[in-house]
C-alpha positions as CSV (number, residue, x, y, z in Angstrom):
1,X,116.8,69.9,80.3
2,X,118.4,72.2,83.1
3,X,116.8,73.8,85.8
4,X,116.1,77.3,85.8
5,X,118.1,79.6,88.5
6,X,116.0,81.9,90.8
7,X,116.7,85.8,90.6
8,X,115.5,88.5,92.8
9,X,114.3,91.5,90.9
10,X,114.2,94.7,92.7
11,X,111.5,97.4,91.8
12,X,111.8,101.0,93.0
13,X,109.8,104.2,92.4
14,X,112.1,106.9,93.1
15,X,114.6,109.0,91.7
16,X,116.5,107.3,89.2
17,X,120.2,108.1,87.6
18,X,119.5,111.4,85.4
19,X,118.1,112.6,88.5
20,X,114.6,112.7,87.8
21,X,111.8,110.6,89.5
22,X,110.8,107.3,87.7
23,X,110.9,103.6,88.0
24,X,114.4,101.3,88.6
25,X,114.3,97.5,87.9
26,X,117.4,95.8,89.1
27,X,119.1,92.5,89.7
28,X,121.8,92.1,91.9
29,X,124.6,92.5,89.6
30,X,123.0,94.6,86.8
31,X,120.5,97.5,86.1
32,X,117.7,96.0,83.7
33,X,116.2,99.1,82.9
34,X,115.0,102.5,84.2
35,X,112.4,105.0,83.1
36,X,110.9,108.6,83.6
37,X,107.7,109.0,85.3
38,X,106.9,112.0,87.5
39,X,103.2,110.7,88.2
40,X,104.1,107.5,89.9
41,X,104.1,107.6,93.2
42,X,103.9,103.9,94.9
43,X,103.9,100.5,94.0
44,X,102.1,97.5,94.9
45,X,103.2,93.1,94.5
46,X,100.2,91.5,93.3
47,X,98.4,87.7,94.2
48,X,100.4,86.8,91.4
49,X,103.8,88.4,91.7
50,X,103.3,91.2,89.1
51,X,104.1,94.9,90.1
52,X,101.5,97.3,90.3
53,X,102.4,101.0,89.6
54,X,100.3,103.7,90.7
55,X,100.0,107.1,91.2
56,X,99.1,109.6,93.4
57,X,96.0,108.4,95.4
58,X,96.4,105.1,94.3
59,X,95.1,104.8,90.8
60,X,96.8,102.0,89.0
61,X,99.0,103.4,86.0
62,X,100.4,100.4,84.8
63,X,101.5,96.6,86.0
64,X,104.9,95.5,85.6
65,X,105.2,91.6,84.7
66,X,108.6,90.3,85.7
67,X,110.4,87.7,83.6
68,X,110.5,83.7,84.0
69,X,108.5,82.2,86.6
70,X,107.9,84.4,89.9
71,X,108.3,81.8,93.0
72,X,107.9,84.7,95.5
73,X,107.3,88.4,95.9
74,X,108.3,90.8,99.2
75,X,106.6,94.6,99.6
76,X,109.9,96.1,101.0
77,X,107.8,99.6,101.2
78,X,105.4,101.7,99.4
79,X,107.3,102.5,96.8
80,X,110.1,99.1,96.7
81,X,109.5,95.0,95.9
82,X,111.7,92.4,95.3
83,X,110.1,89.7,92.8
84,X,112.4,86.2,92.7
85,X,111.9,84.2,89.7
86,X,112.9,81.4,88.2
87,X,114.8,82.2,84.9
């Protein structure tokens, strides 16, 4: 059996490629996936390397659990994280 690689997955809540304001999930060399969603506002890495998405005045709207095995988590900002896991 082979060992998994690691792979950093970046989170952002911002404005996304149609323009409007929503949620990014990237990996270095690809875009995994982007949605609309006007009412989030920040984000928050978790005890256990999950990504919290919340709205305005911090209400959680959702939680974001990344693929693999996380191994590590960074808060770049209020609203940007990079998760590495082990795929």
């Amino acid at each position: 059996m082979s060992e998994g690689r690691e792979v950093s997955i970046r989170v952002r809540v911002a404005a996304i490629r149609d323009g409007t304001y929503g949620i990014s999930m990237t990996m270095p060399d690809r875009l995994i996936g982007e949605w609309t969603d006007s009412g989030a506002s920040s984000l928050a890495v978790t005890d256990e390397y999950n990504i919290r998405i919340c709205g305005r005045g911090g209400i959680q709207r959702y939680m974001l659990t990344m693929p693999g095995t996380p191994i590590r988590g960074e808060q770049l900002s209020d609203t940007e994280a990079v998760i590495v896991v082990c795929l």
